[in-house]
C-alpha positions, 0 to 999 in steps of 0.5 A, spaced: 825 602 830 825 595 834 824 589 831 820 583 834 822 577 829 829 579 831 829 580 837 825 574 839 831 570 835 834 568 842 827 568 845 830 563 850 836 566 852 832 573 854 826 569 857 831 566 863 833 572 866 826 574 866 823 567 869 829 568 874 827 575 877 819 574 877 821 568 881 823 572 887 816 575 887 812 573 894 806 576 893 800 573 894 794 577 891 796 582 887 790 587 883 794 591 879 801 588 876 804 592 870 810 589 866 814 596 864 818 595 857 813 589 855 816 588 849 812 583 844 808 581 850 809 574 852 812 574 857 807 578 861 801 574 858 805 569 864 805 575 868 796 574 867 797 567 868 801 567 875 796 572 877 790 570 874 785 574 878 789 581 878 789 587 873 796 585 869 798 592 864 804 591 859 807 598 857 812 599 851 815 605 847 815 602 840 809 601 837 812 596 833 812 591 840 805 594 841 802 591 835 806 584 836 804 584 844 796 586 840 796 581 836 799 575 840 794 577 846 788 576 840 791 570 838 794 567 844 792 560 845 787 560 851 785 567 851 779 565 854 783 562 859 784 564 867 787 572 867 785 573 859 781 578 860 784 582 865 791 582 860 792 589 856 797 592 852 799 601 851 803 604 848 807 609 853 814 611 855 816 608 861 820 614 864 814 618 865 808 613 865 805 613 872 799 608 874 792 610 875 792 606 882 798 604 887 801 598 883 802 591 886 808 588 882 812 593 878 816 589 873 822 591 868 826 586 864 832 589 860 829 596 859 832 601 864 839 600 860 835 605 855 835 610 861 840 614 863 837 617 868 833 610 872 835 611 879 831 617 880 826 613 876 826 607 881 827 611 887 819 614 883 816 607 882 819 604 889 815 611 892 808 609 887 808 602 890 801 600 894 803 598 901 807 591 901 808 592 893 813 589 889 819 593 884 823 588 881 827 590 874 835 587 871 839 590 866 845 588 862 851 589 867 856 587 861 860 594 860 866 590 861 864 584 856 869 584 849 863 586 845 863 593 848 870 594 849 871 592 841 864 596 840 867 603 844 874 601 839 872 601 833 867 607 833 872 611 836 876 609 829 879 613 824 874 611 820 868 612 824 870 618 830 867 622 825 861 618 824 859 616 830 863 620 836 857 623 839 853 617 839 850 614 846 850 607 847 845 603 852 847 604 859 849 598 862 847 596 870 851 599 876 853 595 882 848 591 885 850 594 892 849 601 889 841 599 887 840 596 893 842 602 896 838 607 893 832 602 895 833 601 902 833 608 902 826 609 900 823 605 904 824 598 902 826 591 903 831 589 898 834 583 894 840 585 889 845 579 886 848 579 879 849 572 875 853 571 869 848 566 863 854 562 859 849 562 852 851 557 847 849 561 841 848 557 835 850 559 827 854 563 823 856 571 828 851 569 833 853 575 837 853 579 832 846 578 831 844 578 838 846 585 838 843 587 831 836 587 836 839 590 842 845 595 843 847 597 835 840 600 834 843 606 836 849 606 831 845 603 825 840 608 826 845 613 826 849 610 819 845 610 811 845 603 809 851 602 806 854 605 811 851 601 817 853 594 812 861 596 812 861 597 819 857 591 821 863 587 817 869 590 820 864 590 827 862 582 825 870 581 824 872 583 830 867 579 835 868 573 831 876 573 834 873 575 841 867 570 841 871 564 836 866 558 835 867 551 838 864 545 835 857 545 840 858 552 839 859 560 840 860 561 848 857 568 849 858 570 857 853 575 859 853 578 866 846 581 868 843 585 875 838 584 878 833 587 884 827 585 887 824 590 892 819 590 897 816 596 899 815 596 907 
């Protein structure tokens, strides 16, 4: 189950990446842009007001973001404002929604990270794209991070193997190159980087909170409660020693993967 208010804690540090990959999007006049992982839906709602004249479509798998995004859209300061009309949210899962018509801008923010098998799924919507049309996605890159390494540790333990052995993590983004690749192949033209982010988390395990809402969704899911809250002290514990705080803060570096594709 996701939860909105928890994820929204760091609504500014999640956001950046999302502004830093839209703003590579030249398209003119698109009809139909489609927001693929909406989550509460904010973020498309700036989609509907770049492109005021277009069908703007937010698409989640959690009926949780879904009735977020709903009420946002209902309450939104504005709404009557230029593209309100033209902004909707539904509930569908992005591994096999497809669109009505062609797509113009297709937009996928820190999603495909749940989706082991999203290069055959990119390699799909660069192929639904109307002619000229725009695929752009990031995802987390930060497999290597001290986080993930402490994670893999402590859930191959001897007190957690047994628990949590089987458990699949969130993939992490592969090599740009590698996505680049796979899109020029398909008839595209592609601009693939990654970027580091040096957030400055602020309070007590900030790192741990931020991924309460995100990458240990699978292991919390996976434990009763009492259970979950031994493994989140031991796993608090740990990234305190790698993510000490400072003064103005808690460093946290957080590399991310990005494309943006034009289809030819």
């Amino acid at each position: 189950m996701w939860d909105p208010v928890l994820y929204g804690r760091y609504a500014t540090e999640r956001s950046r990446p999302f502004f830093d990959l839209v703003a590579r999007i030249d398209a003119d006049q698109p009809a139909l842009v489609v927001d693929l992982g909406c989550g509460s839906g904010e973020l498309t709602a700036s989609l509907a007001s770049r492109w005021p004249a277009a069908d703007v479509r937010g698409i989640d798998s959690s009926a949780e973001m879904i009735e977020s995004a709903q009420k946002m859209l209902a309450t939104r300061p504005g709404g009557s404002g230029p593209g309100a009309g033209r902004l909707g949210f539904a509930l569908d899962d992005v591994r096999t929604w497809r669109p009505a018509r062609p797509a113009d801008v297709l937009v996928s923010n820190a999603v495909l990270q749940w989706v082991p098998e999203h290069r055959d799924l990119l390699a799909r919507w660069a192929d639904g794209l109307a002619a000229g049309g725009w695929l752009a996605f990031q995802l987390p890159g930060n497999g290597e991070a001290p986080a993930y390494q402490v994670l893999r540790e402590l859930i191959g333990s001897a007190a957690w193997r047994s628990r949590l052995a089987d458990l699949d993590l969130n993939q992490q983004g592969a090599d740009p190159a590698e996505y680049l690749d796979l899109l020029a192949r398909a008839g595209c033209d592609v601009d693939a980087w990654e970027t580091t982010y040096l957030h400055i988390l602020q309070g007590e395990d900030p790192v741990l909170r931020w991924y309460l809402s995100t990458g240990l969704r699978p292991v919390v899911a996976a434990l009763d409660p009492e259970a979950a809250e031994r493994f989140l002290a031991e796993y608090g514990a740990l990234l305190r020693g790698a993510y000490p705080a400072a003064a103005y803060g808690t460093l946290f570096p957080f590399r991310r993967v990005f494309v943006v594709a034009r289809r030819r």
